[in-house]
VMD Tcl script that builds the backbone (N, CA, C; Angstrom):
set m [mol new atoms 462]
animate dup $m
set s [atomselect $m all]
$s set {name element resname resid chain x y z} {
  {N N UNK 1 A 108.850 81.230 82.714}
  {CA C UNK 1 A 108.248 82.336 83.439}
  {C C UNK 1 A 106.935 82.740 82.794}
  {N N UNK 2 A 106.842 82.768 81.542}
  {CA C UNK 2 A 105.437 82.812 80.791}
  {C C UNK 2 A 104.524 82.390 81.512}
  {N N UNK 3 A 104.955 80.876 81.543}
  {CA C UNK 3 A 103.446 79.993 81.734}
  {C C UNK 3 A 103.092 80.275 83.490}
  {N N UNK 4 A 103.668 81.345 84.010}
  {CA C UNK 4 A 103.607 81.488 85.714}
  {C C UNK 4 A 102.358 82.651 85.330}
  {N N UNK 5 A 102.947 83.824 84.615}
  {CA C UNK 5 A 102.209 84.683 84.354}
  {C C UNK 5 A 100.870 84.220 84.423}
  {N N UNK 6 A 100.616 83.495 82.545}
  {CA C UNK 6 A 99.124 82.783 82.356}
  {C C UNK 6 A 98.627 82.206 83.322}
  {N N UNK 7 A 99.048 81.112 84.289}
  {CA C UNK 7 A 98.495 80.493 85.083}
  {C C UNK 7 A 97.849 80.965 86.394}
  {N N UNK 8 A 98.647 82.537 86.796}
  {CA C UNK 8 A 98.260 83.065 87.909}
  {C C UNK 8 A 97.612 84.074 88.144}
  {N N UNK 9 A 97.290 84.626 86.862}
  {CA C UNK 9 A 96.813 86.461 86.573}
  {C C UNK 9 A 95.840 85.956 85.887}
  {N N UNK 10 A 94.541 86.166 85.990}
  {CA C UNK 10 A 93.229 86.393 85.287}
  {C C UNK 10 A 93.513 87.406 84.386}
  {N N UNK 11 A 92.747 87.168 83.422}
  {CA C UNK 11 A 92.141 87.900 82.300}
  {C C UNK 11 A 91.659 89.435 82.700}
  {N N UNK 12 A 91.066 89.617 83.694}
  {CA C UNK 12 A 91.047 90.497 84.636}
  {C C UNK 12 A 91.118 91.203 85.194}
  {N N UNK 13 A 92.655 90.773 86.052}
  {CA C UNK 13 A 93.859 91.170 86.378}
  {C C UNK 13 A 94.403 92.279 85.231}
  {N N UNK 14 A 94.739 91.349 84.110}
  {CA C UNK 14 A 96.079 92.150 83.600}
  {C C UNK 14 A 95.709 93.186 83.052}
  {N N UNK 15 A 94.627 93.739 82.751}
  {CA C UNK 15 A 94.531 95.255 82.736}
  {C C UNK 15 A 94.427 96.192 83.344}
  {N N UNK 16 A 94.341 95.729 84.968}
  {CA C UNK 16 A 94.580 96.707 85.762}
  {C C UNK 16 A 96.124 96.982 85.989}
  {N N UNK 17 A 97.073 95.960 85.405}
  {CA C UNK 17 A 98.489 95.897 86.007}
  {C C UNK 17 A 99.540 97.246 85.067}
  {N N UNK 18 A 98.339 97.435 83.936}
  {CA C UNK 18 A 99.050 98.422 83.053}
  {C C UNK 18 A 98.286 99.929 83.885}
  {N N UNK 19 A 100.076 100.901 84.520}
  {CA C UNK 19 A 99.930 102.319 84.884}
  {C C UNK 19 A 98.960 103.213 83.560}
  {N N UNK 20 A 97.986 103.970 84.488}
  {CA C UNK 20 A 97.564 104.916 83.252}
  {C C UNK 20 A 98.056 106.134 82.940}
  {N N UNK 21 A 99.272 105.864 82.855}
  {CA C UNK 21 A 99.892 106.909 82.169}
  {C C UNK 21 A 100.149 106.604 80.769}
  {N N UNK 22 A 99.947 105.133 80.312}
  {CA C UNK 22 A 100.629 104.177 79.259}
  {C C UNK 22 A 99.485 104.234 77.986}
  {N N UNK 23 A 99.874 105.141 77.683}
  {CA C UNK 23 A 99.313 105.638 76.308}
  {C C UNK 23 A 100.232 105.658 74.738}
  {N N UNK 24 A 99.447 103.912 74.274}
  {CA C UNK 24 A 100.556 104.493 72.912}
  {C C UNK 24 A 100.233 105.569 71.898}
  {N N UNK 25 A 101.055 105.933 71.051}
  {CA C UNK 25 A 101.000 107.086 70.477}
  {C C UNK 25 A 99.449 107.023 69.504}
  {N N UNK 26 A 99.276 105.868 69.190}
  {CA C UNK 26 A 97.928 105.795 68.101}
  {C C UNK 26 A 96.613 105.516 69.008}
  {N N UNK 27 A 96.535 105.691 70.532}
  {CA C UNK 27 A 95.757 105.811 70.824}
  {C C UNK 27 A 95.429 106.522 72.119}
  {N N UNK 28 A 94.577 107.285 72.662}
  {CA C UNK 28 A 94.086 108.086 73.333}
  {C C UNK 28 A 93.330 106.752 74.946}
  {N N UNK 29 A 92.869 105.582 75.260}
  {CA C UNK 29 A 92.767 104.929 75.843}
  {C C UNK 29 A 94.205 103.892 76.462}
  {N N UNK 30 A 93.656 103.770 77.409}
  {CA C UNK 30 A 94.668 102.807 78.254}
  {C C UNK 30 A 94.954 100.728 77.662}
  {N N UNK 31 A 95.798 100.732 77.058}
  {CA C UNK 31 A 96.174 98.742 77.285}
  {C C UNK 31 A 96.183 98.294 77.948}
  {N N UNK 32 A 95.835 96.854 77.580}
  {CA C UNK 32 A 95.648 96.033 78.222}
  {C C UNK 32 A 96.746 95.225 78.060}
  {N N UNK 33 A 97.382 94.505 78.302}
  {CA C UNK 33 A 98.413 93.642 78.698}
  {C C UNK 33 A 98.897 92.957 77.164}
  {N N UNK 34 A 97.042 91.967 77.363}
  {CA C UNK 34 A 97.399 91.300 75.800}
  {C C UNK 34 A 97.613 92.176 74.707}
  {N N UNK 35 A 96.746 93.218 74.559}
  {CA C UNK 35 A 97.007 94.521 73.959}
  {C C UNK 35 A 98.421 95.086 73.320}
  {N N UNK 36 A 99.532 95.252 74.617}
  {CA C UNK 36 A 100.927 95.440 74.371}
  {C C UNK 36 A 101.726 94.346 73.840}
  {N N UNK 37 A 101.603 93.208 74.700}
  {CA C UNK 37 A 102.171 92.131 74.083}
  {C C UNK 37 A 101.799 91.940 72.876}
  {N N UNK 38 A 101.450 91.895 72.004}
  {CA C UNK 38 A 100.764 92.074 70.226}
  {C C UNK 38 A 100.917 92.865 69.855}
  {N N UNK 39 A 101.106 94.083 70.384}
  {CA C UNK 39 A 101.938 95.575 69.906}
  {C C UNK 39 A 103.542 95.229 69.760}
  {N N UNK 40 A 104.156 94.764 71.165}
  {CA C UNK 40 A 105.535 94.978 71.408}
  {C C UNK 40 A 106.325 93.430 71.110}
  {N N UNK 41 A 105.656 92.686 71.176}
  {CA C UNK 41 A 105.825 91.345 70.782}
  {C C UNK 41 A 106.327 90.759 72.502}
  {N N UNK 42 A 106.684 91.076 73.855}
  {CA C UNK 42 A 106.567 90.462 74.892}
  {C C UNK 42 A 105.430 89.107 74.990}
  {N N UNK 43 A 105.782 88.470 75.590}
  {CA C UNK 43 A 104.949 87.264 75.618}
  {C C UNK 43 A 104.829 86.732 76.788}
  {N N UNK 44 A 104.153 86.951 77.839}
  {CA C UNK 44 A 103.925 86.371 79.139}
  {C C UNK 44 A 105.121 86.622 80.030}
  {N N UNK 45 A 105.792 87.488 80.205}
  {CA C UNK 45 A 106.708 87.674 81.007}
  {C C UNK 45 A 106.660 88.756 82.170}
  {N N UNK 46 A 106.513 88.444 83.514}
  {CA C UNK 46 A 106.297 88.887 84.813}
  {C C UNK 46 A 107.188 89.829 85.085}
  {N N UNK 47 A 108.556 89.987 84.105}
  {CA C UNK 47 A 109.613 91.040 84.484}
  {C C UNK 47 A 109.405 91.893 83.564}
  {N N UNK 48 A 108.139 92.007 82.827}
  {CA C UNK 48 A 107.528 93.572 81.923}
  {C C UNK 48 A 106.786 93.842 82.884}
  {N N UNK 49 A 106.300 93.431 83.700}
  {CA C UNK 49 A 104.994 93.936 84.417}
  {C C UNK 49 A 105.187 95.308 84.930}
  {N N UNK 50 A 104.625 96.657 84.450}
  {CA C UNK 50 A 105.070 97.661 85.377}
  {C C UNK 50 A 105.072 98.206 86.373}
  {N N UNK 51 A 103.457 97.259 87.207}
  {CA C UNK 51 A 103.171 98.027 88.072}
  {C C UNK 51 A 102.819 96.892 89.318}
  {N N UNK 52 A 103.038 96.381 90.558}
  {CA C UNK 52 A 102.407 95.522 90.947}
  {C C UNK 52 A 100.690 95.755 91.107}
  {N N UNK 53 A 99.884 94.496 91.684}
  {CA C UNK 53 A 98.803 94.817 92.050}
  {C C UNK 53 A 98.534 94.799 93.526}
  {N N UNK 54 A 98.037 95.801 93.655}
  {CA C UNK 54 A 97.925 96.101 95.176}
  {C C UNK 54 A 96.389 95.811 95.624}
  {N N UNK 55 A 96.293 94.651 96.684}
  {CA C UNK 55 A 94.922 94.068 96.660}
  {C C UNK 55 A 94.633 94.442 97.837}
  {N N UNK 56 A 93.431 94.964 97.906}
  {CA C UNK 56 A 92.484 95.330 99.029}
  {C C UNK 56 A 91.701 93.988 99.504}
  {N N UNK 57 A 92.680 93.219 100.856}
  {CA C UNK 57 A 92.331 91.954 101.014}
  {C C UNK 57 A 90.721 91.716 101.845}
  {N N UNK 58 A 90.495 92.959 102.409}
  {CA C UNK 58 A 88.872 92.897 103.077}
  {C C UNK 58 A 87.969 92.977 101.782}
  {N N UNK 59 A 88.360 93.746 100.929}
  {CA C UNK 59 A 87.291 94.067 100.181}
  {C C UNK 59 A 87.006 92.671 98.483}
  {N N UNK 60 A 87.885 91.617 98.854}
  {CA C UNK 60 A 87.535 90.969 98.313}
  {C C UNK 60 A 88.720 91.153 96.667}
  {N N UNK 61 A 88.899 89.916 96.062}
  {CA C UNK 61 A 89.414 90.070 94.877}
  {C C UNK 61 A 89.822 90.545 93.876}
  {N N UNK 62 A 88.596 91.620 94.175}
  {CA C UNK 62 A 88.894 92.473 92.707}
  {C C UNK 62 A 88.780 93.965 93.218}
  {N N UNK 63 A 88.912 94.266 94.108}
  {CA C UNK 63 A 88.801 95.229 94.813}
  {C C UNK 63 A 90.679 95.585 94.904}
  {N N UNK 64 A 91.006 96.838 94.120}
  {CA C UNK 64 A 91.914 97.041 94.298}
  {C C UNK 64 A 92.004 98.448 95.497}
  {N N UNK 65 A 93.173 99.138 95.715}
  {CA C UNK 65 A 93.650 100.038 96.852}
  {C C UNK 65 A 94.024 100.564 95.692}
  {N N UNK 66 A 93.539 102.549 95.774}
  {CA C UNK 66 A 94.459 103.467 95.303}
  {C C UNK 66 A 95.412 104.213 96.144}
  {N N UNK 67 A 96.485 105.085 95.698}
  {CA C UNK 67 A 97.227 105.855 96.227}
  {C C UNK 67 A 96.729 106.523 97.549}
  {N N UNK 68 A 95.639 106.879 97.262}
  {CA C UNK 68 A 95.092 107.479 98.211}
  {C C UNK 68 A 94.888 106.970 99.593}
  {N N UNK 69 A 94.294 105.641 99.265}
  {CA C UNK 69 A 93.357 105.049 100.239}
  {C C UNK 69 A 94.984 104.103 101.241}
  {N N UNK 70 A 96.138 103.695 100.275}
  {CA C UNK 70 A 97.578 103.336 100.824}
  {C C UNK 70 A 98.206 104.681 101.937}
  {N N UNK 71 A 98.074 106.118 101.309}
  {CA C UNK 71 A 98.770 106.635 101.898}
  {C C UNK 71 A 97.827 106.875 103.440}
  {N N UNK 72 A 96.245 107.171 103.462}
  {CA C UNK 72 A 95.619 106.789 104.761}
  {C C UNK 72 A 95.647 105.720 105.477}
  {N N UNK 73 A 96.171 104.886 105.129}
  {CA C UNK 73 A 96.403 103.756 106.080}
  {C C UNK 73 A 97.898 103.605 106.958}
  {N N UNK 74 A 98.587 104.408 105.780}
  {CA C UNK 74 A 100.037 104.480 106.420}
  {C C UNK 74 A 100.057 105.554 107.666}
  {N N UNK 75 A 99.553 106.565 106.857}
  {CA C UNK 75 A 99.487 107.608 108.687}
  {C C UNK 75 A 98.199 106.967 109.645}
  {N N UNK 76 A 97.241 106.537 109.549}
  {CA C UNK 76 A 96.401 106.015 110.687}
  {C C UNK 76 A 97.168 104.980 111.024}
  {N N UNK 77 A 97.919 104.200 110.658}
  {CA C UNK 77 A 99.487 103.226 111.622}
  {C C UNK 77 A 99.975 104.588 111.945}
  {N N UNK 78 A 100.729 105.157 111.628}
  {CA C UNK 78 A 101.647 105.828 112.003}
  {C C UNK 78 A 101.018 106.817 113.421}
  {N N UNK 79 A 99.606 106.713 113.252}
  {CA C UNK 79 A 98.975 108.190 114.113}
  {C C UNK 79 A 98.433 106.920 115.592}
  {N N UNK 80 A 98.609 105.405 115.207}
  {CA C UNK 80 A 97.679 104.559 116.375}
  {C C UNK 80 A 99.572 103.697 117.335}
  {N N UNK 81 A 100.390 104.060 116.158}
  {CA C UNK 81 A 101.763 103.586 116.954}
  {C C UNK 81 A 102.310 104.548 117.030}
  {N N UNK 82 A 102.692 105.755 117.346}
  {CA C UNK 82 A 103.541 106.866 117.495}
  {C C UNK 82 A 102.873 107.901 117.760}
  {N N UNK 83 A 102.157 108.273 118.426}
  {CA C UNK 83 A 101.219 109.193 118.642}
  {C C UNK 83 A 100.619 108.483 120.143}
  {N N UNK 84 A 100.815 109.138 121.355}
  {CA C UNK 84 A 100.578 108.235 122.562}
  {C C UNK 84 A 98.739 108.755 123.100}
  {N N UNK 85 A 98.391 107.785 123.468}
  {CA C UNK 85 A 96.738 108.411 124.214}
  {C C UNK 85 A 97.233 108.499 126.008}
  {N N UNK 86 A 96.945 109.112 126.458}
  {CA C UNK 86 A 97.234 110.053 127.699}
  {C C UNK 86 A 95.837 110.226 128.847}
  {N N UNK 87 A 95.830 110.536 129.996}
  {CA C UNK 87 A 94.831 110.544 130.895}
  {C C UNK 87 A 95.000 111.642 131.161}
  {N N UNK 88 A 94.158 112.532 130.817}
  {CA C UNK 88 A 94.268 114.074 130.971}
  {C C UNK 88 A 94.452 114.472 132.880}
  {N N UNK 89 A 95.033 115.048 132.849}
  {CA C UNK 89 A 95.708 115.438 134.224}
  {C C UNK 89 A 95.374 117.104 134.376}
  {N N UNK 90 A 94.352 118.082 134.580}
  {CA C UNK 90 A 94.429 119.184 134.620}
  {C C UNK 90 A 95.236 119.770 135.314}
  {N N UNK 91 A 96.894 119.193 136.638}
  {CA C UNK 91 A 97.364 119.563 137.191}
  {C C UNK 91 A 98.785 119.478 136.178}
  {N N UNK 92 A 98.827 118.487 135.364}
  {CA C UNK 92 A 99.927 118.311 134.183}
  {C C UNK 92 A 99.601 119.003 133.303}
  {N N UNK 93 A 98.579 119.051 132.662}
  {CA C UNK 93 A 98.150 119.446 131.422}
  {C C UNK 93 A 97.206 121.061 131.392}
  {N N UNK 94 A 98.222 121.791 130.733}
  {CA C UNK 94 A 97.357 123.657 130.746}
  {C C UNK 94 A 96.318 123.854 129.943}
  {N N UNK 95 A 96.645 122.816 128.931}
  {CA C UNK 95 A 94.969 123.035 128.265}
  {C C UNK 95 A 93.830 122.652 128.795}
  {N N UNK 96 A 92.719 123.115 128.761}
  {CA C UNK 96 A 91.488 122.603 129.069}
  {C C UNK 96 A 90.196 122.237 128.486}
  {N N UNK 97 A 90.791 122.558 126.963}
  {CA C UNK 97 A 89.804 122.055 126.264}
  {C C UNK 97 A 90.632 121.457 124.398}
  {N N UNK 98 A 89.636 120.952 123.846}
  {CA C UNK 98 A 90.240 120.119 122.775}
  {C C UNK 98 A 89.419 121.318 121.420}
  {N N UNK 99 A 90.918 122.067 121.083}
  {CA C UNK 99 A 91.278 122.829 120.355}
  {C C UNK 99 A 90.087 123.078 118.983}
  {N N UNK 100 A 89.836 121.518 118.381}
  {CA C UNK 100 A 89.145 121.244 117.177}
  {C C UNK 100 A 87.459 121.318 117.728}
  {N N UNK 101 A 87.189 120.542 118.630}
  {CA C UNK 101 A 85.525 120.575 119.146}
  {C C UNK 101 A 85.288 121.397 119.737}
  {N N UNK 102 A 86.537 122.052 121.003}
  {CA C UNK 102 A 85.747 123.127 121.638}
  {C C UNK 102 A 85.317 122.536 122.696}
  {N N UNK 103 A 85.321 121.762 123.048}
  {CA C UNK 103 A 84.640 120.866 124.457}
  {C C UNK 103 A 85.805 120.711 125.621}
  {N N UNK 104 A 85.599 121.141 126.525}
  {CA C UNK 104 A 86.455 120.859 127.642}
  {C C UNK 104 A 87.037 119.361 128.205}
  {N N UNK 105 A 88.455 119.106 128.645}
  {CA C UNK 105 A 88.468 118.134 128.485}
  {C C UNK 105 A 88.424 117.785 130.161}
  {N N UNK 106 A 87.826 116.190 130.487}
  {CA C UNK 106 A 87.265 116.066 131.607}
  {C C UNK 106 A 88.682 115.185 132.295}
  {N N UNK 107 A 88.604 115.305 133.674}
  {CA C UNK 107 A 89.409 114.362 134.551}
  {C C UNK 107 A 90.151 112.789 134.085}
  {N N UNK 108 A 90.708 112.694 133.860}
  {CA C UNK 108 A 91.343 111.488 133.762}
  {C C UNK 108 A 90.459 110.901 132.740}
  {N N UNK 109 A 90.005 111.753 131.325}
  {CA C UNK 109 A 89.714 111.171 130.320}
  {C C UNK 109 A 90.813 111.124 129.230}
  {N N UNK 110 A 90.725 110.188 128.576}
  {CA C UNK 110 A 91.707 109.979 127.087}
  {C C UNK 110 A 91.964 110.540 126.369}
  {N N UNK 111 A 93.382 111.465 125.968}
  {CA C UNK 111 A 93.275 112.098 125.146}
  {C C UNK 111 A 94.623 111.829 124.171}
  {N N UNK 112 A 94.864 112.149 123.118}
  {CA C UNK 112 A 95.919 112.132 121.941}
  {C C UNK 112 A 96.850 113.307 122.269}
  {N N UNK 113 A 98.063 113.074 122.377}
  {CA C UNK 113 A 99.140 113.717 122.603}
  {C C UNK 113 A 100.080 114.092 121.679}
  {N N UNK 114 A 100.201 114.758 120.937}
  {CA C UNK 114 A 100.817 114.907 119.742}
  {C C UNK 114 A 102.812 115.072 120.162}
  {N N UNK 115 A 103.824 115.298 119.483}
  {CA C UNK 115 A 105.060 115.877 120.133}
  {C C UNK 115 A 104.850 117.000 120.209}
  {N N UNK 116 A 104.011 118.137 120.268}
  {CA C UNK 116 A 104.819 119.363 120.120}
  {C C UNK 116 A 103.643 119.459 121.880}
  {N N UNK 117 A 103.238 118.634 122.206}
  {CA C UNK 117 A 102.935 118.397 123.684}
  {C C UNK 117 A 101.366 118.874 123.595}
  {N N UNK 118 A 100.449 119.334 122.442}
  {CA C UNK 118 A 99.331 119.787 122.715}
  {C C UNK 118 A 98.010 118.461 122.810}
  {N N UNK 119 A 97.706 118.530 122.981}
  {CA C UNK 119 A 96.143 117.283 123.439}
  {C C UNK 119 A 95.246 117.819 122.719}
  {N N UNK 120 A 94.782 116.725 122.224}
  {CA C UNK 120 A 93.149 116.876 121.617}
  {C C UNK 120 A 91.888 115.073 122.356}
  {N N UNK 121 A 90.801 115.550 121.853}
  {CA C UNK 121 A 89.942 114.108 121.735}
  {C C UNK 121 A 90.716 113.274 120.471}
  {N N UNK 122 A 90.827 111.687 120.882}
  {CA C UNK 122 A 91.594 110.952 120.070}
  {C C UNK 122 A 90.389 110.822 118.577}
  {N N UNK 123 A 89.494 110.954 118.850}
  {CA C UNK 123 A 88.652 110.754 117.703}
  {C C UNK 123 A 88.438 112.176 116.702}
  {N N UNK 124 A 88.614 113.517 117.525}
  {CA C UNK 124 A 88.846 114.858 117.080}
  {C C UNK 124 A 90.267 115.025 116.339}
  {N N UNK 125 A 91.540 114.563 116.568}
  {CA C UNK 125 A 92.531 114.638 116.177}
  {C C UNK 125 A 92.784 113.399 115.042}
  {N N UNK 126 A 92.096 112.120 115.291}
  {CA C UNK 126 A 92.733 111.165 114.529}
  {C C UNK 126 A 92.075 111.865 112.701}
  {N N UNK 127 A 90.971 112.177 113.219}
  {CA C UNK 127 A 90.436 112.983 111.875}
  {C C UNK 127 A 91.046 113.710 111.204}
  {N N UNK 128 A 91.191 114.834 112.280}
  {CA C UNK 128 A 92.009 115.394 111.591}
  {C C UNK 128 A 93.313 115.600 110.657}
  {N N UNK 129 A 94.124 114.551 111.536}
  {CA C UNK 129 A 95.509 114.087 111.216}
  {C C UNK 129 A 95.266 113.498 109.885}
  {N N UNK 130 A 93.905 112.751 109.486}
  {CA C UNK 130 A 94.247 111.683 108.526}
  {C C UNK 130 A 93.833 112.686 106.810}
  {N N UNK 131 A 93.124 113.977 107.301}
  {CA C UNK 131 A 93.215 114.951 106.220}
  {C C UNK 131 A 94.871 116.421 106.469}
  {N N UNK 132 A 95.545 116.390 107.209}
  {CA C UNK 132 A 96.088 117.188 107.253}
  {C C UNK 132 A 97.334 116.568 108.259}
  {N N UNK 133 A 98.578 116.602 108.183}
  {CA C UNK 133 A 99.412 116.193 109.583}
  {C C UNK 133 A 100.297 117.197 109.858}
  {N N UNK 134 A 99.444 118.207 110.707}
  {CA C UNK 134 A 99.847 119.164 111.499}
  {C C UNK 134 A 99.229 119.388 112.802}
  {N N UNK 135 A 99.831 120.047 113.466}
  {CA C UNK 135 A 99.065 120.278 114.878}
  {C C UNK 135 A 98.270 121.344 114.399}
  {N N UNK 136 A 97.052 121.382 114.576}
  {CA C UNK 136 A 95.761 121.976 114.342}
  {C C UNK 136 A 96.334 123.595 115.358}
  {N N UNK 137 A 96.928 124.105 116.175}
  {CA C UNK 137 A 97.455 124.994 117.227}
  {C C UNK 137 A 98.683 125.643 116.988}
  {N N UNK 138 A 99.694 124.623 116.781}
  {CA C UNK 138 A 100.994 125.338 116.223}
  {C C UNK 138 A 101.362 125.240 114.867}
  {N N UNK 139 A 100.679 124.420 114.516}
  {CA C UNK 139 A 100.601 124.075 113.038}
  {C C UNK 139 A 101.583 123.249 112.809}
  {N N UNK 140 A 102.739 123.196 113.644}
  {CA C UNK 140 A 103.573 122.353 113.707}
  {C C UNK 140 A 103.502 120.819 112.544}
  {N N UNK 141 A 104.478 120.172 111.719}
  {CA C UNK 141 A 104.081 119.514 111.127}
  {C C UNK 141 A 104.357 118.152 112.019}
  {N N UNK 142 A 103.184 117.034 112.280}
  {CA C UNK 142 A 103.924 116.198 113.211}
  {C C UNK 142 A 105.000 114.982 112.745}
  {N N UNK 143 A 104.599 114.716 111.754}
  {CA C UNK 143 A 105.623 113.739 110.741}
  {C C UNK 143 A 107.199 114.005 111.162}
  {N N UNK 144 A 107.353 115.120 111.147}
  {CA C UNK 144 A 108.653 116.014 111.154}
  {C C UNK 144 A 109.199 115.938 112.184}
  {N N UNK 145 A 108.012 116.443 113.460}
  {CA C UNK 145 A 107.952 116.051 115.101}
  {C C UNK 145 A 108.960 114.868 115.448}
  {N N UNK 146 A 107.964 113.805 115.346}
  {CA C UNK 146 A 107.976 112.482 115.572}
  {C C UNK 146 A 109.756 112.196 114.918}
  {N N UNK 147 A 109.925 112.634 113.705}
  {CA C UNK 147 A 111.475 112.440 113.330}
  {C C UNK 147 A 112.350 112.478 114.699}
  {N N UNK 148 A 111.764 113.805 114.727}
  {CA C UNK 148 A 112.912 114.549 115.830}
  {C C UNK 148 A 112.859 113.888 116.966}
  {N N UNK 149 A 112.292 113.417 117.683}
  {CA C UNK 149 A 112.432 112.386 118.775}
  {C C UNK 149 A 113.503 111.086 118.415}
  {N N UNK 150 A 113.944 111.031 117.047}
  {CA C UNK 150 A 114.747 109.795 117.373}
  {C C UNK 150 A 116.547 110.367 117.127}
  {N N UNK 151 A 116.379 111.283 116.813}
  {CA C UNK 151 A 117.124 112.438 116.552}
  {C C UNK 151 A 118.169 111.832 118.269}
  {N N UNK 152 A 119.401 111.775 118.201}
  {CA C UNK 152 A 119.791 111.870 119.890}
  {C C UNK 152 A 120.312 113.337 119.688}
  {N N UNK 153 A 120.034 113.744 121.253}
  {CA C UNK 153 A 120.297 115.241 121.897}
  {C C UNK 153 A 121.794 115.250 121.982}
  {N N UNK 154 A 122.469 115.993 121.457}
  {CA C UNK 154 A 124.255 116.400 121.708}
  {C C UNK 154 A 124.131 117.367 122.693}
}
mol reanalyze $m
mol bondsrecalc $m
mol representation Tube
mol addrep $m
């Protein structure tokens, strides 16, 4: 298993694979892999590794993904598959304008439908959603929403 390690992880690599929380006691900076292994005596082994590497495959090799940038991608899926776009119907629909811009919404234009049934512009709401996931109106949280739909009715 060693020689899988060496052969497949750059030099590179293995210091990003150490969490920075991993501070030994004699020093105030973050290790590096080879670093620990010469501290702890481990030697190329893939089942110390603590952390995987999470690769940002557009952005090229060395381009890693933080927490951050994982958890926006998970709700913009979550907000482009579970979250329906709608043809505004002013005879269905009581609102008449999109809550966040302020702009009225026009005839059988596209709009984002949240569960708690309120409409916005899909480009006004997807924004929003991807700093906050609540209904901007009821405040409603929609994460929570969306649960409840799979919820069956007794």
């Amino acid at each position: 298993m060693g020689n899988f390690w060496n052969s497949h992880v750059s030099n590179d690599d293995r210091g990003a694979l150490i969490p920075p929380f991993y501070y030994p006691s004699s020093s105030t900076s973050p290790q590096t892999i080879d670093n620990i292994h010469s501290e702890t005596g481990l030697i190329g082994t893939i089942a110390n590794v603590p952390k995987l590497i999470v690769r940002n495959r557009l952005g090229g090799p060395n381009t890693y993904m933080n927490y951050t940038d994982i958890h926006a991608a998970q709700r913009k899926n979550m907000i482009d598959h579970h979250l329906p776009i709608v043809k505004y119907d002013e005879k269905k629909i009581k609102q008449s304008d999109c809550a966040i811009c302020l702009i009225d919404f026009e005839q059988n234009q596209e709009v984002r439908q949240l569960p708690c049934s309120h409409v916005y512009h899909q480009k006004c709401i997807d924004q929003w959603l991807l700093k906050q996931f609540i209904c901007p109106s009821c405040l409603t949280n929609v994460d929570a929403a969306l649960l409840l739909q799979f919820v069956p009715k007794s």
